[in-house]
N, CA, C and O of each residue as an XYZ file, in Angstrom:
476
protein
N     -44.110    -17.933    -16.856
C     -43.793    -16.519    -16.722
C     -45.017    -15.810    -16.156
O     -46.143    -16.094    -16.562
N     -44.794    -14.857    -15.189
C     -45.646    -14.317    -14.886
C     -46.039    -12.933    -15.616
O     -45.337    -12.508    -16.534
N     -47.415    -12.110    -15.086
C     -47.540    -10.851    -16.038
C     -46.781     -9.890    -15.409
O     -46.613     -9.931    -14.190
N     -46.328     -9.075    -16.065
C     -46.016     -8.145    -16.244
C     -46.720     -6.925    -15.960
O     -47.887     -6.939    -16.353
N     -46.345     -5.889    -15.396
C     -47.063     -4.410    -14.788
C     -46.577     -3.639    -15.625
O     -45.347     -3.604    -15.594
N     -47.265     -2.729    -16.684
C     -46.671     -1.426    -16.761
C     -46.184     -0.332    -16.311
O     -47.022      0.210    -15.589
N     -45.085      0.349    -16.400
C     -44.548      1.482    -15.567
C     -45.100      2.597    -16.389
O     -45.691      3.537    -15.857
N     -44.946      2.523    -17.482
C     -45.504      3.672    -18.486
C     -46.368      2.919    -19.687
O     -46.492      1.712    -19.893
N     -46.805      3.807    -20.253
C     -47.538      3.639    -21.608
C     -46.762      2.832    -22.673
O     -45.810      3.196    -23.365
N     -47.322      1.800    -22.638
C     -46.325      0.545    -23.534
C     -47.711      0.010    -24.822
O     -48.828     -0.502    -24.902
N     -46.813      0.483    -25.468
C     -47.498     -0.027    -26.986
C     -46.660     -1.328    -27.528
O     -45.463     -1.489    -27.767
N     -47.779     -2.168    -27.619
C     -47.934     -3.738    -27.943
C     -48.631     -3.986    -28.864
O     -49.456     -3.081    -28.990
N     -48.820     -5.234    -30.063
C     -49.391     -5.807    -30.908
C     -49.791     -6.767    -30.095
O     -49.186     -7.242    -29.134
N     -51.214     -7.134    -30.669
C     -52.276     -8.062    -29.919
C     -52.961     -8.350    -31.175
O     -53.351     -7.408    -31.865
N     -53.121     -9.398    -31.490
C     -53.641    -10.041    -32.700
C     -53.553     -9.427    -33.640
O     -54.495     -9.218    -34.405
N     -52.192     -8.929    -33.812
C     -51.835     -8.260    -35.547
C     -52.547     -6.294    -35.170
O     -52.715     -5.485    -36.083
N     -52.779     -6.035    -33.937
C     -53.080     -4.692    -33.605
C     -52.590     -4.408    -32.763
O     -52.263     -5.210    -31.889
N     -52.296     -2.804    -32.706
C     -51.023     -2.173    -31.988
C     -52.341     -1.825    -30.959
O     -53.510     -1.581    -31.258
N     -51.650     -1.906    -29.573
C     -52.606     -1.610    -28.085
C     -52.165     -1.073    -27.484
O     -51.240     -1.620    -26.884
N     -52.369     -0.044    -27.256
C     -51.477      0.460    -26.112
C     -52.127      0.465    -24.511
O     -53.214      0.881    -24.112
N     -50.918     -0.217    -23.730
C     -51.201     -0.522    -22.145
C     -51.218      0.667    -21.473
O     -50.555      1.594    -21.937
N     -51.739      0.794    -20.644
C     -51.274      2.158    -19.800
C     -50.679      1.748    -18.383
O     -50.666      0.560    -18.060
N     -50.167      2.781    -17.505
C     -48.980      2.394    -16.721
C     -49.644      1.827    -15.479
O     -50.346      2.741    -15.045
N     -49.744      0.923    -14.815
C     -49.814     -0.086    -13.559
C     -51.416     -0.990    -13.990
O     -52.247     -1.520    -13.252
N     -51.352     -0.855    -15.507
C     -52.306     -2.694    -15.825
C     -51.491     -3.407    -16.509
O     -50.636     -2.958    -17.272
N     -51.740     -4.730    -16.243
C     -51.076     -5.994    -16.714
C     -51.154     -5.795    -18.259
O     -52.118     -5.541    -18.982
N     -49.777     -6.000    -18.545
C     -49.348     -6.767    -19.785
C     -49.487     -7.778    -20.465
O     -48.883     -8.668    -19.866
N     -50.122     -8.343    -21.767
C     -50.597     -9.399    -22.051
C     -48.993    -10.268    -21.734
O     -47.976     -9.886    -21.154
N     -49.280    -11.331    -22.284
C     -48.235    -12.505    -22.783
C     -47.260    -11.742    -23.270
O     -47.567    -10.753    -23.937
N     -45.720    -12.104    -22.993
C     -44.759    -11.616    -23.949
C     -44.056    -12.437    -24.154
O     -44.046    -13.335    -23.312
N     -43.019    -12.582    -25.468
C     -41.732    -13.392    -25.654
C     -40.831    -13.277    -24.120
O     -40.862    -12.303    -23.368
N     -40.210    -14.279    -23.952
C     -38.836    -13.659    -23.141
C     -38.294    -12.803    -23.441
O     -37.888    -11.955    -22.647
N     -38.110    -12.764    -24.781
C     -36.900    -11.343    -24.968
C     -37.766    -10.350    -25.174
O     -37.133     -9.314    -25.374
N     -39.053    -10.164    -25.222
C     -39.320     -8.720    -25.161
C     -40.329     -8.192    -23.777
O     -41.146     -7.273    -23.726
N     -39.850     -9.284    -22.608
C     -40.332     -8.829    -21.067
C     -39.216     -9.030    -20.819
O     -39.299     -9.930    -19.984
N     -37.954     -8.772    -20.992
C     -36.235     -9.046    -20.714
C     -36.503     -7.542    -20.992
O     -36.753     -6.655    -20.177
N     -36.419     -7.489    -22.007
C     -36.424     -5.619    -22.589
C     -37.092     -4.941    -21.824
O     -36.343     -4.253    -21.131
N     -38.390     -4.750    -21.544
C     -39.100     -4.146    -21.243
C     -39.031     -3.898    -19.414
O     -39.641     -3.018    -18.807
N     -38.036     -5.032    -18.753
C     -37.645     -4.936    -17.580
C     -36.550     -4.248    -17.054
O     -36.210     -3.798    -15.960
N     -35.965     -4.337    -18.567
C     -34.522     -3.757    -18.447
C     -34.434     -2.245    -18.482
O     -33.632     -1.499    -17.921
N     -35.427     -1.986    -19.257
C     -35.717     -0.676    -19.936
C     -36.734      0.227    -18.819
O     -36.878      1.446    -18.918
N     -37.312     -0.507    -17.890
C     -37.762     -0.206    -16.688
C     -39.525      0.604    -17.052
O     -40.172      1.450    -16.435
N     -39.734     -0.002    -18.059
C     -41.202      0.338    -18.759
C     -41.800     -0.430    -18.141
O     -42.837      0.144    -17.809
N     -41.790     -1.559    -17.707
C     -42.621     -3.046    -17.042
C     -41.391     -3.394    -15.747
O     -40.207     -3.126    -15.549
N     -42.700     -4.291    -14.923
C     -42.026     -5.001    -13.998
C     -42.648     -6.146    -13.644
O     -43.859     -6.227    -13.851
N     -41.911     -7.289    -13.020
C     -42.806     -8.679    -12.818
C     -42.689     -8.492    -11.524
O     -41.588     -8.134    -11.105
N     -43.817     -8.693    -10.570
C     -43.871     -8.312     -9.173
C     -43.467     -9.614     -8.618
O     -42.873     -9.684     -7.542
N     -43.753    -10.577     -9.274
C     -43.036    -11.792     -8.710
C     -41.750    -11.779     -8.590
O     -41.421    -12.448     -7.611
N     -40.679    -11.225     -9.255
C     -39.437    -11.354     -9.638
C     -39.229    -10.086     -8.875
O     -38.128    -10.234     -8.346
N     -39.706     -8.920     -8.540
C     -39.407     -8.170     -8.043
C     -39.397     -8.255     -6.580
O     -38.238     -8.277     -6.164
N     -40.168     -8.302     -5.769
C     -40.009     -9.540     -4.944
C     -38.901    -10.090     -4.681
O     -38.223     -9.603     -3.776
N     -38.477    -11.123     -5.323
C     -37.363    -11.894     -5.145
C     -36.223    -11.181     -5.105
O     -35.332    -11.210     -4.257
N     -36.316    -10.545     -6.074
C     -34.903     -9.109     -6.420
C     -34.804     -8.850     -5.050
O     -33.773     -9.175     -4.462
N     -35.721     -8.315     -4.460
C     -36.044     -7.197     -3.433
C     -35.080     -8.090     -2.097
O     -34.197     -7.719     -1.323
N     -35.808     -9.450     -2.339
C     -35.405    -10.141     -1.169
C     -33.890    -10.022     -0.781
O     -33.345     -9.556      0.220
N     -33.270    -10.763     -2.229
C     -31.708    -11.101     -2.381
C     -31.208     -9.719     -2.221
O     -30.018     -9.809     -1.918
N     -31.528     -8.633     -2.279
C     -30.977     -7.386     -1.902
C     -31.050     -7.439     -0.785
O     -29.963     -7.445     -0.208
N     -32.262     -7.500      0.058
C     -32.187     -7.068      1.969
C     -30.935     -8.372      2.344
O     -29.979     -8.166      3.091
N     -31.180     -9.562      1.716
C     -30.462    -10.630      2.465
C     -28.653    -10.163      1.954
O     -27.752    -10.334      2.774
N     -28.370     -9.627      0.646
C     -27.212     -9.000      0.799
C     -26.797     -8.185      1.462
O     -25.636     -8.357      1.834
N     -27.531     -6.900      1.938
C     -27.427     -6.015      2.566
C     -26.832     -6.214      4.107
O     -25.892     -5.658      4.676
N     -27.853     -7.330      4.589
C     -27.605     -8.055      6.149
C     -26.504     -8.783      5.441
O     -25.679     -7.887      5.617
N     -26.113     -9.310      5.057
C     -24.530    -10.220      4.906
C     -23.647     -8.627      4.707
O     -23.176     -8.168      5.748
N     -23.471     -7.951      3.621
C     -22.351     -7.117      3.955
C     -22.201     -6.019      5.222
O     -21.305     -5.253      5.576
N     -23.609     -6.360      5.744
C     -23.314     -4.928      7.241
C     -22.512     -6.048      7.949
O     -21.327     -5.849      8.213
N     -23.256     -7.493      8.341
C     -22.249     -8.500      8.985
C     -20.589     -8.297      8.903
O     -19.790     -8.117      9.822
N     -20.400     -8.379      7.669
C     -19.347     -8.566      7.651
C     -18.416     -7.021      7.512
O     -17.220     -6.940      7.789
N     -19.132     -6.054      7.104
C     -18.460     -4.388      7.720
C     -18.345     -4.517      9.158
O     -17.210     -4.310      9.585
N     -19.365     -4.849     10.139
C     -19.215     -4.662     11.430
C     -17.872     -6.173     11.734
O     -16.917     -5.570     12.225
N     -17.651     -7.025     11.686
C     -16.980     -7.729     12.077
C     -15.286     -7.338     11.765
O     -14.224     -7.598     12.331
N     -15.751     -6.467     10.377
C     -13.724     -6.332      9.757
C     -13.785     -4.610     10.629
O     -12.766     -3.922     10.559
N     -15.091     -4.028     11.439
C     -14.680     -2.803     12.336
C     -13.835     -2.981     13.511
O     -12.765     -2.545     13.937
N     -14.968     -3.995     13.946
C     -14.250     -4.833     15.306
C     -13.082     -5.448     15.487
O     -12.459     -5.613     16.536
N     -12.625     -6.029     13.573
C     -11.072     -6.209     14.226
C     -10.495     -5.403     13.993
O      -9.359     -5.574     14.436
N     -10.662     -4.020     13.230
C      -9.564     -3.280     13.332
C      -9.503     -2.230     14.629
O      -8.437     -1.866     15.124
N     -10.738     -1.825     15.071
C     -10.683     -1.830     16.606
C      -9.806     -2.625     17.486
O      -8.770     -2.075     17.861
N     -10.039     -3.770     17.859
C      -9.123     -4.605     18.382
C      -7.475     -4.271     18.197
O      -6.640     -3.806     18.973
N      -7.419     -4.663     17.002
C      -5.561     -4.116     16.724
C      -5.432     -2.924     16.795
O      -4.312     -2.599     17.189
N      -6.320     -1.846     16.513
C      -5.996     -0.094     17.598
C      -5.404     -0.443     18.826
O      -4.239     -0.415     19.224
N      -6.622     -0.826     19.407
C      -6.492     -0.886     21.074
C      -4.814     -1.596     21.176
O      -3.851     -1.098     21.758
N      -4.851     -2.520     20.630
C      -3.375     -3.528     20.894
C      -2.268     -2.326     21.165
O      -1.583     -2.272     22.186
N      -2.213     -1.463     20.182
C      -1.106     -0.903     20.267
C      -0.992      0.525     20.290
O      -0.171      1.258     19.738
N      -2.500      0.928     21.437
C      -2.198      2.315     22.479
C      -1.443      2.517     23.117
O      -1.453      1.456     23.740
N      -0.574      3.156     23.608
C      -0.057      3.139     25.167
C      -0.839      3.660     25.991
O      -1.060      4.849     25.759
N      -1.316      3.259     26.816
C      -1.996      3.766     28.220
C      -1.047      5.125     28.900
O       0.155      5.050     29.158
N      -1.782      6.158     29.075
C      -1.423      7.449     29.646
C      -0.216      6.961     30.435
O       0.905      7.264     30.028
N      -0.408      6.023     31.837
C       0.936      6.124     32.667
C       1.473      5.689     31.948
O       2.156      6.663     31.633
N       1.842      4.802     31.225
C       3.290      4.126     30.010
C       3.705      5.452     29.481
O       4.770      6.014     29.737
N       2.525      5.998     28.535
C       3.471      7.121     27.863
C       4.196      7.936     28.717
O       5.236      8.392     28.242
N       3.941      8.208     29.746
C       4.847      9.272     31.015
C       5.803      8.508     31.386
O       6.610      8.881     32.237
N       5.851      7.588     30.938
C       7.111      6.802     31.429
C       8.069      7.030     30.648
O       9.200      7.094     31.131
N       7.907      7.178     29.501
C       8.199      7.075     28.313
C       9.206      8.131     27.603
O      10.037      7.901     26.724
N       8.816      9.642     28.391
C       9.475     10.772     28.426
C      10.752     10.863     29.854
O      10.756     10.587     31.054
N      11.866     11.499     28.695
C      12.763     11.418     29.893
C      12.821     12.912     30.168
O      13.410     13.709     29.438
N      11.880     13.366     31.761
C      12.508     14.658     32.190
C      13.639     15.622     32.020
O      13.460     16.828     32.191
N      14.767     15.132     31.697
C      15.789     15.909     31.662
C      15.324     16.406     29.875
O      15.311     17.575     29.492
N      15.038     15.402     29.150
C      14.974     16.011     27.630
C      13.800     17.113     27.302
O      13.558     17.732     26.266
N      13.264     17.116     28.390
C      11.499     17.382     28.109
C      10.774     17.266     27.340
O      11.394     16.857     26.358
N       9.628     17.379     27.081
C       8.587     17.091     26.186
C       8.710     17.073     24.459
O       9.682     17.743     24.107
N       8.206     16.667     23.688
C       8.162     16.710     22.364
C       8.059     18.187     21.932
O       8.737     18.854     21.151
N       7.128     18.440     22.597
C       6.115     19.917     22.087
C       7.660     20.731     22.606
O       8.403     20.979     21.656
N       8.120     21.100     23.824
C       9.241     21.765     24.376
C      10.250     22.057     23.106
O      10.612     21.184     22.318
N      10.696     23.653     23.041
C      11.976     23.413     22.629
C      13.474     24.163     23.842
O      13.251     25.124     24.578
N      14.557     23.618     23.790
C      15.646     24.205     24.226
C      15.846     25.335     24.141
O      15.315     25.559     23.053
N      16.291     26.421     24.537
C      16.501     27.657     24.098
C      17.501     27.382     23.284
O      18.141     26.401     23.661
N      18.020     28.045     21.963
C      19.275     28.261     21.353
C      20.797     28.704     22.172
O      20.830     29.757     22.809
N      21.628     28.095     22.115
C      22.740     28.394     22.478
C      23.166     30.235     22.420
O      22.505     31.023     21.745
N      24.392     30.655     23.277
C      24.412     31.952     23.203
C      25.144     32.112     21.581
O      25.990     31.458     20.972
N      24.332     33.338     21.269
C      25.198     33.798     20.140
C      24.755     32.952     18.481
O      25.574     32.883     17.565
N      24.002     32.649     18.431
C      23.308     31.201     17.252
C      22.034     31.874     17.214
O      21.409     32.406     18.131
N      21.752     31.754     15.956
C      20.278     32.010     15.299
C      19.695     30.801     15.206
O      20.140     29.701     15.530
N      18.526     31.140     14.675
C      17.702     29.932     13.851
C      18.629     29.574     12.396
O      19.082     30.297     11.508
N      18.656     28.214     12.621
C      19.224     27.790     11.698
C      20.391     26.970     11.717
O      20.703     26.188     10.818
N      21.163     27.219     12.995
C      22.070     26.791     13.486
C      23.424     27.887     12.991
O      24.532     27.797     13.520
N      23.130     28.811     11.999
C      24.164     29.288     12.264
C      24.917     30.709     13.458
O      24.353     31.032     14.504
N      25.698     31.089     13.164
C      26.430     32.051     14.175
C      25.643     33.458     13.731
O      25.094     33.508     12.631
N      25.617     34.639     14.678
C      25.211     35.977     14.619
C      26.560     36.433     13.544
O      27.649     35.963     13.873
N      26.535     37.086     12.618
C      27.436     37.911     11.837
C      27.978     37.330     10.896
O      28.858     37.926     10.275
N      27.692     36.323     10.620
C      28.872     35.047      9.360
C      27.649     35.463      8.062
O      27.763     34.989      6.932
């Protein structure tokens, strides 16, 4: 095991006497479970292990952008598949109906709504 760094003021027993560390000098010797604690608890850190932490984070980081950019690109891809290209869509409209946006005028004598003037 390596030592340990203080983050803050960590009070320890050292030959049957309470010591207190102060924050960024080494930590004597500890049990596992009480440099588990003290890592967890974010009072101490092992720069060796931190380090490593550090690493497996950047190397996750580069694996999930990999694989965000690859599931962009295919859903890009299947966009594109199923655009219609400007001349298709003009094809697409039949002149006599006209446009989407267009409406017909209402018949003579008919409101909105479809019904008759006076009913």
């Amino acid at each position: 095991m390596t030592q340990m760094i203080a983050v803050v003021a960590t009070a320890v027993f050292l030959d049957g006497k309470r010591t207190v560390i102060q924050p960024g000098h080494p930590i004597p010797e500890l049990s596992e479970h009480d440099a588990e604690a003290l890592g967890k608890s974010g009072a101490a850190f092992d720069p060796v292990l931190s380090q490593e932490a550090k690493e497996k984070v950047e190397a996750a980081a580069l694996a999930a952008a990999g694989e965000f950019q690859a599931a962009r690109e295919r859903v890009q891809a299947e966009a594109a598949s199923t655009q219609v290209a400007p001349q298709e869509r003009s094809s697409l409209v039949d002149p006599a109906a006209g446009t989407a946006t267009e409406q017909k005028p209402a018949a003579k004598g008919q409101q909105a709504g479809g019904r008759k003037a006076g009913r």
